[in-house]
PQR file of N, CA, C, O and H, with PARSE charges and radii, in Angstrom:
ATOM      1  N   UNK A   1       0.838  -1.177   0.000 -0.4000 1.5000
ATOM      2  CA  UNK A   1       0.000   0.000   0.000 -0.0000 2.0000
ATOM      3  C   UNK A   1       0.887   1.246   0.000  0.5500 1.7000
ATOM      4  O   UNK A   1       1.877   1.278   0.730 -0.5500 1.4000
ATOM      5  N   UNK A   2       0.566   2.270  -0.793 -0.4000 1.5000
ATOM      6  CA  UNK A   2       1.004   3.656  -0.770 -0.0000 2.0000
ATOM      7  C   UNK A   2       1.273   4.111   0.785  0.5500 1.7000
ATOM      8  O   UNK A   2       2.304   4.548   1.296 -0.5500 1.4000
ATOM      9  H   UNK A   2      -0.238   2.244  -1.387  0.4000 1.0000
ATOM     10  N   UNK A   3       0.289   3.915   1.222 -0.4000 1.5000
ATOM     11  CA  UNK A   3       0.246   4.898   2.653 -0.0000 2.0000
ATOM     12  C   UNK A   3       1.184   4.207   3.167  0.5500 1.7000
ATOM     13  O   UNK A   3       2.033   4.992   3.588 -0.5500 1.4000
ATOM     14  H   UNK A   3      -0.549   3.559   0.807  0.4000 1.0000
ATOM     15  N   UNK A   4       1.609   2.671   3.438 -0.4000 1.5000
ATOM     16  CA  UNK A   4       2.370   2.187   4.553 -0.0000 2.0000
ATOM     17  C   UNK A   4       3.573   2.228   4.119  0.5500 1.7000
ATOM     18  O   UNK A   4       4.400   1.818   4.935 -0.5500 1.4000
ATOM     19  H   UNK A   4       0.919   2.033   3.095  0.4000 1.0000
ATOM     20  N   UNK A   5       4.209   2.774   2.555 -0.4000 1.5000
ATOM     21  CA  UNK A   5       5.262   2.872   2.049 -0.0000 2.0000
ATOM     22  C   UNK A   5       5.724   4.780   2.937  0.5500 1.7000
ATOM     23  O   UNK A   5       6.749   5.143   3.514 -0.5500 1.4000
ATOM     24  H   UNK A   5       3.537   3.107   1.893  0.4000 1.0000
ATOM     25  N   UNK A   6       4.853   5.279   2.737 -0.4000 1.5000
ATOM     26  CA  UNK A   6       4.782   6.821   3.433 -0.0000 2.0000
ATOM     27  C   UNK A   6       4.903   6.548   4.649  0.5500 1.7000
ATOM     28  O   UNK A   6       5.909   7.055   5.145 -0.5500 1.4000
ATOM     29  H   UNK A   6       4.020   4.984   2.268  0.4000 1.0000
ATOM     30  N   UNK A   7       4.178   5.847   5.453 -0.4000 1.5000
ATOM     31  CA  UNK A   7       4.412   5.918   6.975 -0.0000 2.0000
ATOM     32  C   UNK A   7       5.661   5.094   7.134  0.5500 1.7000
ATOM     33  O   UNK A   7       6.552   5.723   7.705 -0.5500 1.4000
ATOM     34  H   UNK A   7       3.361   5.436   5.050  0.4000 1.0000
ATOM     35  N   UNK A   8       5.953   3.967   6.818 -0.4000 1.5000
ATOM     36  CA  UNK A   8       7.386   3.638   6.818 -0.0000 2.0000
ATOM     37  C   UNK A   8       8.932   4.907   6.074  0.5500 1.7000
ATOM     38  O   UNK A   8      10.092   4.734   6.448 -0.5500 1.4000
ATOM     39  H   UNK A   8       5.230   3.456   6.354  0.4000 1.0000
ATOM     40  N   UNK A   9       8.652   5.732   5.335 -0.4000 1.5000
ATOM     41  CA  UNK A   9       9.441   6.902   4.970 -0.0000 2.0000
ATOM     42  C   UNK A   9       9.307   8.384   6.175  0.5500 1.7000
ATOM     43  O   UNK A   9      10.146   9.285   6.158 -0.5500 1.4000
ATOM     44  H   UNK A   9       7.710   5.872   5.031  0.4000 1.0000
ATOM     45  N   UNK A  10       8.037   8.374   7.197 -0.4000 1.5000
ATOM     46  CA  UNK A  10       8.078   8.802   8.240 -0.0000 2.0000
ATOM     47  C   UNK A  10       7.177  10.227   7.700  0.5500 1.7000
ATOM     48  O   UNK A  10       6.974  11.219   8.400 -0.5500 1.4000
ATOM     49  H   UNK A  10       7.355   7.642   7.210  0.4000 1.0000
ATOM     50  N   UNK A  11       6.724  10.036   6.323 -0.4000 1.5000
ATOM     51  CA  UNK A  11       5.692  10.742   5.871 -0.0000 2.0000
ATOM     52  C   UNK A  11       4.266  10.876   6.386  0.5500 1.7000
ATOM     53  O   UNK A  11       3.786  11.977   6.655 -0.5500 1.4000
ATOM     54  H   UNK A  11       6.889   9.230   5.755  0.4000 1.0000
ATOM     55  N   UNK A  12       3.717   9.938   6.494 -0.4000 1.5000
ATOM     56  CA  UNK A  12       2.230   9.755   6.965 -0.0000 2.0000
ATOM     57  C   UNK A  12       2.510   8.992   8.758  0.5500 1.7000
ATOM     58  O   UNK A  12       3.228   8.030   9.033 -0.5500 1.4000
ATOM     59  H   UNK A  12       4.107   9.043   6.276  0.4000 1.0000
ATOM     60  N   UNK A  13       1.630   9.867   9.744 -0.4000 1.5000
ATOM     61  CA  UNK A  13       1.237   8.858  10.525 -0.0000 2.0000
ATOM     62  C   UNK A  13       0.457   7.664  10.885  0.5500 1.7000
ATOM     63  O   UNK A  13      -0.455   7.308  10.140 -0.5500 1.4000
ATOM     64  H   UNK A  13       1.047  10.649   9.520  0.4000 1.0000
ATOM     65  N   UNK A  14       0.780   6.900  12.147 -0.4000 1.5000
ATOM     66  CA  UNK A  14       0.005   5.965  11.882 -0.0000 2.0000
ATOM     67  C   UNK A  14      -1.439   5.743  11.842  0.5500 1.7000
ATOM     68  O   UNK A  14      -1.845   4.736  11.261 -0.5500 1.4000
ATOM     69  H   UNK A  14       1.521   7.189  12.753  0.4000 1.0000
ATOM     70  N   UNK A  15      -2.355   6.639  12.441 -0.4000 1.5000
ATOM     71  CA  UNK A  15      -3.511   6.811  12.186 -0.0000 2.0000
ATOM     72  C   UNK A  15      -3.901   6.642  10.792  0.5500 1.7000
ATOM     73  O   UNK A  15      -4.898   5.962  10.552 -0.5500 1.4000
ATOM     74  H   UNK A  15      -2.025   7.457  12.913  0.4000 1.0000
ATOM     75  N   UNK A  16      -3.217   7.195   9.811 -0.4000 1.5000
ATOM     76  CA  UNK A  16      -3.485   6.739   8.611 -0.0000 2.0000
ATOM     77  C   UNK A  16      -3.337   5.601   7.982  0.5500 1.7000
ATOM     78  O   UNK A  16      -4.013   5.078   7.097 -0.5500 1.4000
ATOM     79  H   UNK A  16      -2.407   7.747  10.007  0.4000 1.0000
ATOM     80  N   UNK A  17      -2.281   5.232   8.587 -0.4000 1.5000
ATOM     81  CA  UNK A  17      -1.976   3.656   8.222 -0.0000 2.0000
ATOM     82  C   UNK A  17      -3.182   2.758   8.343  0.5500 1.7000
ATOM     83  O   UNK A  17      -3.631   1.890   7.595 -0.5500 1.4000
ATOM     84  H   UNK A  17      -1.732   5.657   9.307  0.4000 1.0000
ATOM     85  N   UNK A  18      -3.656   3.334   9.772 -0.4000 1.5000
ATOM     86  CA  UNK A  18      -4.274   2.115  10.386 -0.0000 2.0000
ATOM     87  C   UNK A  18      -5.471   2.521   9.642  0.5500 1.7000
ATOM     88  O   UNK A  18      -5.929   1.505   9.117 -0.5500 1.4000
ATOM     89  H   UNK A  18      -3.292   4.039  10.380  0.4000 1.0000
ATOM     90  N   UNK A  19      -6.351   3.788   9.296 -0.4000 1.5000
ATOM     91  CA  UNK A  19      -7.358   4.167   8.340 -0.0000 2.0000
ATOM     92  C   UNK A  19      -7.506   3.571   6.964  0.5500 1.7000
ATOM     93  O   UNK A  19      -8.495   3.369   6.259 -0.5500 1.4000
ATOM     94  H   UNK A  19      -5.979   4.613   9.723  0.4000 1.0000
ATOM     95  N   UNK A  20      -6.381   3.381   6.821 -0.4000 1.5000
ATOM     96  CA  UNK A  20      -5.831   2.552   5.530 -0.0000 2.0000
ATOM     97  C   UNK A  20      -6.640   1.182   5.459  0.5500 1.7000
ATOM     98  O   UNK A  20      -7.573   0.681   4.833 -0.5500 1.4000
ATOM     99  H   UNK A  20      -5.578   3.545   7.394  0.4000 1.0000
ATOM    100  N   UNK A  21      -5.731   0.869   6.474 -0.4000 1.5000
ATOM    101  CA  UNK A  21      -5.701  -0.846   6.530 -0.0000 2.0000
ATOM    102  C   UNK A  21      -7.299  -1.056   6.742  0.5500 1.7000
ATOM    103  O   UNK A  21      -7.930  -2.004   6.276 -0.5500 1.4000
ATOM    104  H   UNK A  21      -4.973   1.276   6.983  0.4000 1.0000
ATOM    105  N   UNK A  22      -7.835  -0.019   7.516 -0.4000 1.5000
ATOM    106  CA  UNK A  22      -9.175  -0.367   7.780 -0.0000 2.0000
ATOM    107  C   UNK A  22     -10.495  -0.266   6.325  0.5500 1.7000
ATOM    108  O   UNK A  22     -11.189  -1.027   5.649 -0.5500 1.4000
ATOM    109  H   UNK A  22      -7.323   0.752   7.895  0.4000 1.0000
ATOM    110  N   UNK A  23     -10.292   0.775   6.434 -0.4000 1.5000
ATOM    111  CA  UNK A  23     -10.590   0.598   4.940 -0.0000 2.0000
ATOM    112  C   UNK A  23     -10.221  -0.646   3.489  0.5500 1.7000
ATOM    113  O   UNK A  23     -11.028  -0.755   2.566 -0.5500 1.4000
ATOM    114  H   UNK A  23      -9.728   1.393   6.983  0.4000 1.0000
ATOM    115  N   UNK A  24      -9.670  -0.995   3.508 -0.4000 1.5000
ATOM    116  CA  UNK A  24      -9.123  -2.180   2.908 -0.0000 2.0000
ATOM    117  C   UNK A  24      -9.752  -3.486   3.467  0.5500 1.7000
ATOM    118  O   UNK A  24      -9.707  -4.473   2.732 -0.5500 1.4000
ATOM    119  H   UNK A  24      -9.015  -0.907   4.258  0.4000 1.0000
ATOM    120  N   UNK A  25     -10.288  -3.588   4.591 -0.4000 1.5000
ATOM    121  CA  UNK A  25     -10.865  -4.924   5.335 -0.0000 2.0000
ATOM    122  C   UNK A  25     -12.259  -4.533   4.760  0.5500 1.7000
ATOM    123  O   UNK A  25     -13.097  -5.277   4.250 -0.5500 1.4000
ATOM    124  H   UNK A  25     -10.324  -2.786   5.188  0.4000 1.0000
ATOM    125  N   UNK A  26     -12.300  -3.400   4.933 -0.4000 1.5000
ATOM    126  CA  UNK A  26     -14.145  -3.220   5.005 -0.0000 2.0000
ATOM    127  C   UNK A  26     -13.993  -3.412   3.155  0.5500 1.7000
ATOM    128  O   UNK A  26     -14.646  -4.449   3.041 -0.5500 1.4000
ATOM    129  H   UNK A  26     -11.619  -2.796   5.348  0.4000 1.0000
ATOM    130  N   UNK A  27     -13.668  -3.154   2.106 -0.4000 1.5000
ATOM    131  CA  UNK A  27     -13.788  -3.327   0.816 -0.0000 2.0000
ATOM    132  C   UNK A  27     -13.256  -4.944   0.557  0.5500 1.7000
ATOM    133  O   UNK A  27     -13.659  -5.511  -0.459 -0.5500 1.4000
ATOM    134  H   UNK A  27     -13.138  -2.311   2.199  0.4000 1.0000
ATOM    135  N   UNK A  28     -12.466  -5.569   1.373 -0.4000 1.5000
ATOM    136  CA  UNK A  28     -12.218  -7.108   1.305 -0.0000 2.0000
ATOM    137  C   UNK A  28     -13.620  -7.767   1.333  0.5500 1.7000
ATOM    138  O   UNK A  28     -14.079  -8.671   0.634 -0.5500 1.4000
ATOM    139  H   UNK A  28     -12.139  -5.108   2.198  0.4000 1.0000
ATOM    140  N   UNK A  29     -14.226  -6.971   2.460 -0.4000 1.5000
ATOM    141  CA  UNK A  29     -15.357  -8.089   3.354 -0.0000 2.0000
ATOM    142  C   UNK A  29     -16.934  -7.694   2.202  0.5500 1.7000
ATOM    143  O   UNK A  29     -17.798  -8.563   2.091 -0.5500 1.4000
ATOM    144  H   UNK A  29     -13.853  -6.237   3.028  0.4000 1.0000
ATOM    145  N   UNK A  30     -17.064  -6.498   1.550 -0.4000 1.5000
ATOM    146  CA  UNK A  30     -17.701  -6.348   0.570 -0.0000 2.0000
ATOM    147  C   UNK A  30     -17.742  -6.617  -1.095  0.5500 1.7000
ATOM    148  O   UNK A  30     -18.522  -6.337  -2.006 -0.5500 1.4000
ATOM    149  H   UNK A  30     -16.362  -5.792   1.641  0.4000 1.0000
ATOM    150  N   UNK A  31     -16.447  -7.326  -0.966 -0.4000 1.5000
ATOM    151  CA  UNK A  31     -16.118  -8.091  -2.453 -0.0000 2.0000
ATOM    152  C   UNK A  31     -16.445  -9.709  -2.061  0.5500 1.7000
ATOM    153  O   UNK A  31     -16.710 -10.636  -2.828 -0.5500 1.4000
ATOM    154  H   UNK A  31     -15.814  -7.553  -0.226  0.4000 1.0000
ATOM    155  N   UNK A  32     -16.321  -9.705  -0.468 -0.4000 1.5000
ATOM    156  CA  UNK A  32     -16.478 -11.385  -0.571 -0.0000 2.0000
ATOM    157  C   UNK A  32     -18.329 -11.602  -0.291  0.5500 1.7000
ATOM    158  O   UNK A  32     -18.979 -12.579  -0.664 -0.5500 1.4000
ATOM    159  H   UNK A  32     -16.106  -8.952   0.154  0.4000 1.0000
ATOM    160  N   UNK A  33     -18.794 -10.553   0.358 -0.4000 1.5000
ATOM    161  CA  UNK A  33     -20.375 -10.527  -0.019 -0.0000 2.0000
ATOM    162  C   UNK A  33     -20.675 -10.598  -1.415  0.5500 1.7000
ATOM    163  O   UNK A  33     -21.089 -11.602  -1.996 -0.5500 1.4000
ATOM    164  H   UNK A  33     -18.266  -9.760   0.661  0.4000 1.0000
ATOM    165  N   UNK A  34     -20.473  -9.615  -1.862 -0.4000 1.5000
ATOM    166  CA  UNK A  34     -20.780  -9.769  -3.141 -0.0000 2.0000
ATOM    167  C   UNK A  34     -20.810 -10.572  -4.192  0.5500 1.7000
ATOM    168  O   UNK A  34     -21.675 -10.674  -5.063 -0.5500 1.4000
ATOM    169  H   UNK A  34     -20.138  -8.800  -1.390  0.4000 1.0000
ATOM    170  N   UNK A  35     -19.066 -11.553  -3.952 -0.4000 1.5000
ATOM    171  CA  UNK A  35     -19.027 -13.200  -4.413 -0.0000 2.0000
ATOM    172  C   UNK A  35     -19.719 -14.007  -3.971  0.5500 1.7000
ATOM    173  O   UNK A  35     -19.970 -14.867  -4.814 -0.5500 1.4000
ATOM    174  H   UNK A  35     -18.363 -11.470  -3.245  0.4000 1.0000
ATOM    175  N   UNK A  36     -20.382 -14.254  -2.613 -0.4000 1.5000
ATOM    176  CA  UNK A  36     -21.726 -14.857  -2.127 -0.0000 2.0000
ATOM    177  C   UNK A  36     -22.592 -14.851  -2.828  0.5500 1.7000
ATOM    178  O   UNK A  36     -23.071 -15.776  -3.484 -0.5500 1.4000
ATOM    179  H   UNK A  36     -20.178 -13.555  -1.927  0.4000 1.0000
ATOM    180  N   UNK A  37     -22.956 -13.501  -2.736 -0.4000 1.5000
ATOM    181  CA  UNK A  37     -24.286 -13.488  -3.563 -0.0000 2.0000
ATOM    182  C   UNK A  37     -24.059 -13.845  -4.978  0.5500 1.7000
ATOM    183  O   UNK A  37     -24.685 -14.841  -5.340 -0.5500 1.4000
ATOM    184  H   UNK A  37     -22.566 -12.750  -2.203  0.4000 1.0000
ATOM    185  N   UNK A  38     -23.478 -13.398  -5.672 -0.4000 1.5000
ATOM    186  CA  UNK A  38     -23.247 -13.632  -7.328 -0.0000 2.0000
ATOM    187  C   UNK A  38     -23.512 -15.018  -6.995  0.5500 1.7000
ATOM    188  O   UNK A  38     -24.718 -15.224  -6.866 -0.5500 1.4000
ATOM    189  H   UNK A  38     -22.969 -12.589  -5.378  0.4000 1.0000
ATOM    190  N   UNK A  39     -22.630 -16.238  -6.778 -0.4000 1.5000
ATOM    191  CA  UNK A  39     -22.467 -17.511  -6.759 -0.0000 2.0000
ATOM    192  C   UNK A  39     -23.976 -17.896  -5.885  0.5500 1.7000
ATOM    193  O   UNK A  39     -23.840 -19.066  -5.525 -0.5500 1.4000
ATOM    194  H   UNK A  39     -21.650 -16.071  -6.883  0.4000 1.0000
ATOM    195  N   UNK A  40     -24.898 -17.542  -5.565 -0.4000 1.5000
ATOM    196  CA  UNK A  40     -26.202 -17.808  -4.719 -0.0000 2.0000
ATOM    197  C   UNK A  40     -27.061 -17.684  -5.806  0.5500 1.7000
ATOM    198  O   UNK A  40     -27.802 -18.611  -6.132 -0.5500 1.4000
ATOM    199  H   UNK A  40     -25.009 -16.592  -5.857  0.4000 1.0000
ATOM    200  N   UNK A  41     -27.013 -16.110  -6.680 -0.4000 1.5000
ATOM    201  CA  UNK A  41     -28.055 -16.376  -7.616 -0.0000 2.0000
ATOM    202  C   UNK A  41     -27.791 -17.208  -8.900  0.5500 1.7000
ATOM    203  O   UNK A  41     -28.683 -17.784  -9.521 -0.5500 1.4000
ATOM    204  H   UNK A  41     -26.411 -15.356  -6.415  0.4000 1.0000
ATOM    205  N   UNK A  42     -26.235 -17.214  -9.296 -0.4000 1.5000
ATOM    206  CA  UNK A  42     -26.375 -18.234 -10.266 -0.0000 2.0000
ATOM    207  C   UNK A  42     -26.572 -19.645  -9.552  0.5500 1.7000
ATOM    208  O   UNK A  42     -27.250 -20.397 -10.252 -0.5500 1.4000
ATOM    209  H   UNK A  42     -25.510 -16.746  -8.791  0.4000 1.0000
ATOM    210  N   UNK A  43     -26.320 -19.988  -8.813 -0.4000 1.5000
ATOM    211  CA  UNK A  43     -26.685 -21.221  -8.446 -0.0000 2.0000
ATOM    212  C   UNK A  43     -28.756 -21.490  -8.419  0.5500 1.7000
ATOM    213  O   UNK A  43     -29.496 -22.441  -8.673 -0.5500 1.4000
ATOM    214  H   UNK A  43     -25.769 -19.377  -8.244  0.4000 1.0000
ATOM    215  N   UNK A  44     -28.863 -20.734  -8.180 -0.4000 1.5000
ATOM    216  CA  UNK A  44     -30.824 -20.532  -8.418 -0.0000 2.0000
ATOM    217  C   UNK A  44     -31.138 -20.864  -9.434  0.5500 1.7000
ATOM    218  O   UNK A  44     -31.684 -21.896  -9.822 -0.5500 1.4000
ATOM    219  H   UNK A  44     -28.262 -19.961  -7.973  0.4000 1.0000
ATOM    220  N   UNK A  45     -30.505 -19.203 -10.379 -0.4000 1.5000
ATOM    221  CA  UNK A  45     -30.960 -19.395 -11.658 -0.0000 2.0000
ATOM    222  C   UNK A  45     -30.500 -20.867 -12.576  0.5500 1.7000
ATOM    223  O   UNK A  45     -30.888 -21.052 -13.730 -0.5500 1.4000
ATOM    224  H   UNK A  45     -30.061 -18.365 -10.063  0.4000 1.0000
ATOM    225  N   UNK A  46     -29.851 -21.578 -12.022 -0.4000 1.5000
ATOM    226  CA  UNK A  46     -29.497 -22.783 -12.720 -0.0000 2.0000
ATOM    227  C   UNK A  46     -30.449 -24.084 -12.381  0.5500 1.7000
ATOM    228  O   UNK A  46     -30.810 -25.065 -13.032 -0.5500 1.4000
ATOM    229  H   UNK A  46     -29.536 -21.428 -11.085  0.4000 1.0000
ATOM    230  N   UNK A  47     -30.675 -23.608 -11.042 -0.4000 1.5000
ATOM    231  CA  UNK A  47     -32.123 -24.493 -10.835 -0.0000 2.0000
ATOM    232  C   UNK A  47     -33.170 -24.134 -11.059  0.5500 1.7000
ATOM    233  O   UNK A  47     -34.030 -24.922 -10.666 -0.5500 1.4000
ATOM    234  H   UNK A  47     -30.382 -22.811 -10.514  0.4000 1.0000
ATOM    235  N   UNK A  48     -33.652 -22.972 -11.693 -0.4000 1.5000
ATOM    236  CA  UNK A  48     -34.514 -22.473 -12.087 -0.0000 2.0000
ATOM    237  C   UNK A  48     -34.836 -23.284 -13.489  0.5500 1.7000
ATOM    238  O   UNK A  48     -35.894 -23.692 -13.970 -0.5500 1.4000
ATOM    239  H   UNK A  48     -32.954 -22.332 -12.013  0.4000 1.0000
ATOM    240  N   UNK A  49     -33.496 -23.337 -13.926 -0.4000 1.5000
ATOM    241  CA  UNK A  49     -33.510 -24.095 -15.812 -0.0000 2.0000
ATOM    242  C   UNK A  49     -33.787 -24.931 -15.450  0.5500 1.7000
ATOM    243  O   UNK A  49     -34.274 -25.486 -16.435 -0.5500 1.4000
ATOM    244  H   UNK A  49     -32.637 -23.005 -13.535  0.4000 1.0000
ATOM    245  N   UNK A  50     -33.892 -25.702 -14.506 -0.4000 1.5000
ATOM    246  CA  UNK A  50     -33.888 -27.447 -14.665 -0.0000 2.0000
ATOM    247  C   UNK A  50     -32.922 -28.274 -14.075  0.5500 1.7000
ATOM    248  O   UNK A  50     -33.004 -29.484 -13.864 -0.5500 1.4000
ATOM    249  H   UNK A  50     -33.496 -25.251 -13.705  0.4000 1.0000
ATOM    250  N   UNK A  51     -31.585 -27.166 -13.717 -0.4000 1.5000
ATOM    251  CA  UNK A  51     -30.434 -27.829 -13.591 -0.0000 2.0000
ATOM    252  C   UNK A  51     -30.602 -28.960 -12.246  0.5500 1.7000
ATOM    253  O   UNK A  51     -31.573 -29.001 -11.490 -0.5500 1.4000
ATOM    254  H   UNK A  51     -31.517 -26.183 -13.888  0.4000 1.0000
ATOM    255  N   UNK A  52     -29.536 -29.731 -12.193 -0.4000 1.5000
ATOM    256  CA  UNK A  52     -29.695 -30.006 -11.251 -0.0000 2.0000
ATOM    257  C   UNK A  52     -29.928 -31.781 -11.183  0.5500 1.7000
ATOM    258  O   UNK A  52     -30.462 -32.294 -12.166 -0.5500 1.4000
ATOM    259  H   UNK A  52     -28.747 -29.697 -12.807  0.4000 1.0000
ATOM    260  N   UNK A  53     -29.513 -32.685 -10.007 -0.4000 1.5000
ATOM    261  CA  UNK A  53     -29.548 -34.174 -10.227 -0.0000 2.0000
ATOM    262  C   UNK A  53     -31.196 -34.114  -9.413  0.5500 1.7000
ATOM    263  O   UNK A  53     -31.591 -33.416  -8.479 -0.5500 1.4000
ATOM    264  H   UNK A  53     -29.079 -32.268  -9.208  0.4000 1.0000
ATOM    265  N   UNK A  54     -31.900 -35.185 -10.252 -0.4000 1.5000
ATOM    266  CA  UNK A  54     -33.257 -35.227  -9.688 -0.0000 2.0000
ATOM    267  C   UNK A  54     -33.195 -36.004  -8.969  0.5500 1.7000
ATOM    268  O   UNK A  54     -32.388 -36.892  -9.243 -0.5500 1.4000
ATOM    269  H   UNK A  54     -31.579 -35.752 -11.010  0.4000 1.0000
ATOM    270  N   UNK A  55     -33.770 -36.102  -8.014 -0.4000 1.5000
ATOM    271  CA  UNK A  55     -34.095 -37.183  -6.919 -0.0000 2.0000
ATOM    272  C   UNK A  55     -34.942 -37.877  -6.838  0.5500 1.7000
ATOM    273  O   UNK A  55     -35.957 -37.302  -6.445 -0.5500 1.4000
ATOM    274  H   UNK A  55     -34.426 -35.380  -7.792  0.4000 1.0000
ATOM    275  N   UNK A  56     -35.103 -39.255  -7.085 -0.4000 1.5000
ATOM    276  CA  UNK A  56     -36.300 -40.208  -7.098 -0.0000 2.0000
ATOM    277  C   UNK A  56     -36.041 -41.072  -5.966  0.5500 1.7000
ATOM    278  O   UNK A  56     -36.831 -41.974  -5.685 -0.5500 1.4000
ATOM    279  H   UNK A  56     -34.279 -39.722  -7.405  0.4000 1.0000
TER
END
C-alpha cells in the first residue's frame, strides 16, 4: 500500500496507516459478499432451468 510505504518513509502517521488498513478490510469483506451473492443467484438461476440431479 502507498500509505504504509509513506508511513514507513516517516511521511504519513500511523492513524493513517491504520485508516488505511481499515478501509481495505471493510472493501475485502464487501467483495467477498458480493461473491456470495453472485455464486447464490447463479446457483438458483441454474435451478430455475432445470439444472440439477433429480431425486427419485
Amino acid at each position: 500500500m502507498i500509505v504504509e510505504a509513506r508511513y514507513w518513509a516517516g511521511v504519513s502517521n500511523y492513524l493513517e496507516l491504520h485508516d488505511a488498513q481499515r478501509d481495505k478490510f471493510v472493501a475485502q469483506q464487501a467483495a467477498l459478499v458480493t461473491r456470495r451473492q453472485l455464486l447464490s443467484v447463479a446457483a438458483n438461476f441454474y435451478k430455475a432451468l432445470g439444472g440439477g440431479v433429480a431425486v427419485q
